[in-house]
N, C-alpha and C positions, 0 to 999 in steps of 0.2 A: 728332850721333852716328849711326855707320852703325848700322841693327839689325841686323846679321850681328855687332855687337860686343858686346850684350847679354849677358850672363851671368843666366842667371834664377835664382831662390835656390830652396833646396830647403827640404820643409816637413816635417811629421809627414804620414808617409803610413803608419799601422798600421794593415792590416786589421784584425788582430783586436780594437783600439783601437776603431772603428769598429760593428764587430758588436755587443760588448760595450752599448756605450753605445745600440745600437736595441734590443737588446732588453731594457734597462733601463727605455727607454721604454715600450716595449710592454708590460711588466710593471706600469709605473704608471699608465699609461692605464688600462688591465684592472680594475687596484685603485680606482682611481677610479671609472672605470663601476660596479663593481658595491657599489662603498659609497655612492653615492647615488644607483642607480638607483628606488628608490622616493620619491625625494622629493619628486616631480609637481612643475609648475609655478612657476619660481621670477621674482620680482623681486631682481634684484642688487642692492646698492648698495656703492658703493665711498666712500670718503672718509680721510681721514688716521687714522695710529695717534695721534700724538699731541696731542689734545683733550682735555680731563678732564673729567670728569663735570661741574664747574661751569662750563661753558662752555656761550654761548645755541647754539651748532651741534651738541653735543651732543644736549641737547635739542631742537631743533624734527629732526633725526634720528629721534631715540627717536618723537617724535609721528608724524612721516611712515610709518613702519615698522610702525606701530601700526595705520596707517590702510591701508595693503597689506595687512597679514595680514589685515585684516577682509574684504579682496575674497576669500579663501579661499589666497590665493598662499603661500607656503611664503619667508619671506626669508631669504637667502643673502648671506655676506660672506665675506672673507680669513680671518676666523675672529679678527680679532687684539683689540688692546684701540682705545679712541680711539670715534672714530665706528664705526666697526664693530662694538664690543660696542656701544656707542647703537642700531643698526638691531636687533641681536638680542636686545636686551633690550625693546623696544617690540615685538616680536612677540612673547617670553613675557607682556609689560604681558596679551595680551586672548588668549590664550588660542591662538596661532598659533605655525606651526613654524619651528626656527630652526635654520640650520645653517652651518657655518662650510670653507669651505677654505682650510687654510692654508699656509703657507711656511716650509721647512725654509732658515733663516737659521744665518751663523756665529753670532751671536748669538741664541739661539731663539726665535720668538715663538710663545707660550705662549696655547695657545684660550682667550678669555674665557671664564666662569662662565654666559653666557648659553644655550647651544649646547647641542641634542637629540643632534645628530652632528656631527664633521667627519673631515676626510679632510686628512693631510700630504702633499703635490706634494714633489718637489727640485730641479723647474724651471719657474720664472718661464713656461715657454709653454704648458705642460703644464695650469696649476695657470686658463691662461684660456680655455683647449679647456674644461675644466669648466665655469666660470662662461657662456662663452657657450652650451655643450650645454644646459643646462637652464633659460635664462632668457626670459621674454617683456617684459623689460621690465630698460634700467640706469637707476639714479638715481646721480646724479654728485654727493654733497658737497664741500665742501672739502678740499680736499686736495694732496700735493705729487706729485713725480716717478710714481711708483706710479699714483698715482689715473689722472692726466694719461695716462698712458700706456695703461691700461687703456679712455679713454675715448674717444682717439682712435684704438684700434686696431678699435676698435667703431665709429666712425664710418666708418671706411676699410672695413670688411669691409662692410657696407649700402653703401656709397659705390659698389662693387663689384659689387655682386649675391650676395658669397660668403656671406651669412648673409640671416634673412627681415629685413623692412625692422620692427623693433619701435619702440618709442619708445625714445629715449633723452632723461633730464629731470635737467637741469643746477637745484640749490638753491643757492642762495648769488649773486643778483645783484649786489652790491657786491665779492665777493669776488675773482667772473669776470671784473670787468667790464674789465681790460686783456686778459684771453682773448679777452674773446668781442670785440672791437674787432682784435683781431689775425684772427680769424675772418674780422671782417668786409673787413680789407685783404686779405686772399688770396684772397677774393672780387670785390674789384674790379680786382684786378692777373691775375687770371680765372686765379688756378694751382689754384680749384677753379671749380665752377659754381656759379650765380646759386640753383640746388636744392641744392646741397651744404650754405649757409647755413641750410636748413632743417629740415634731419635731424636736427635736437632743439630739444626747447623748454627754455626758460629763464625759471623763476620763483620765488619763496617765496611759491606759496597750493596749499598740498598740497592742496583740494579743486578746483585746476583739473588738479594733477598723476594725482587720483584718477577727473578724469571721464576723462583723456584714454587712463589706463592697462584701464580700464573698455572705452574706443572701440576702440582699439587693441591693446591686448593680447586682451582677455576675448572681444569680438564679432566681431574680425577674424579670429580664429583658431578660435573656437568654441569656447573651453574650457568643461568642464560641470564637475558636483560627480562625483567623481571613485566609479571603482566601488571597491570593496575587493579589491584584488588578495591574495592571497597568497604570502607566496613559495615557490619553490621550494625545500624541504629537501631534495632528494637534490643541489642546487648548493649546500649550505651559504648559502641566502642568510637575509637578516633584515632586518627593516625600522628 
């Protein structure tokens, strides 16, 4: 076909479509920022909504999350039920904060019982500008699409340069283990680098997960015991 025969197709071109929707964003970003701008240093951890409490990834979750909040860190989840209430109920286990961001779904997922705070996003990109703003550290459970995707966008962004290079710590070796073997072919078909393979660890001994987040998050970056801020009342803030 000649391309002088093209017909190109027309699309939605609404300014004010457009407008509307950036400063929607801008509005949530904002709301975001300032609902969990005091919640200091946080380990994320992501894994599936649906796990139930009788389930052992439930629990060694609850444990792992238990053993973060003890380094002083603050844990942070989707907010939802599953593994994500597990990470944030193992931080109220010992006395550690717990906070949830979560997702305005057609169907609504409802903040688990365990949560100090959280904050509703209404966009999926929006709602991981948060999670990675305030985190020194992902832990990856088991999990599907969501998790997956949260985990890899985090590797690409350190893969990058465009975020600081933190840990990220994969739980569940039996569960990965056709991931992480896919990992390893796209390492040697070299569509990443021989260093890309490296950019997280992958274990179940949360006290090798605990040195490492210790090495890398805690000393690499300097974090200390934190001073008591207060906020500002004339910006209406709160902690």
């Amino acid at each position: 076909m000649n391309r002088s025969e093209i017909v190109f197709l027309d699309g939605p071109q609404s300014r004010w479509k457009e407008l509307k929707f950036t400063f929607q964003t801008m509005t949530q970003l904002i709301h975001g920022f300032r609902a969990l701008h005091f919640i200091g240093p946080c380990i994320t951890i992501f894994g599936s909504a649906r796990f139930k409490e009788d389930h052992p990834y439930y629990a060694l979750t609850r444990k792992a999350a238990a053993a973060f909040a003890q380094l002083g860190f603050t844990i942070l989840t989707g907010g939802g039920p599953g593994l994500m209430e597990a990470a944030n109920r193992g931080a109220k286990d010992v006395g550690g904060r717990s906070v949830g961001c979560n997702i305005q779904l057609p169907i609504e997922q409802q903040p688990n019982p365990y949560l100090d705070k959280w904050v509703y996003m209404k966009q999926f990109f929006l709602r991981k500008v948060l999670l990675v703003k305030y985190s020194f550290a992902f832990v990856v459970m088991p999990g599907g699409y969501g998790t997956l995707d949260e985990y890899f966008e985090a590797l690409t962004l350190i893969q990058t340069h465009k975020i600081k290079n933190f840990p990220i710590i994969i739980f569940g070796k039996e569960y990965h283990k056709d991931l992480l073997e896919h990992i390893e072919q796209m390492s040697k078909s070299a569509t990443i680098s021989n260093d890309d393979a490296h950019l997280f660890l992958v274990t179940d001994n949360i006290d090798e997960a605990v040195k490492l987040i210790i090495e890398k998050s805690i000393k690499q970056y300097g974090l200390k015991p934190e001073n008591k801020i207060k906020p500002f009342k004339w910006l209406f803030e709160h902690k």
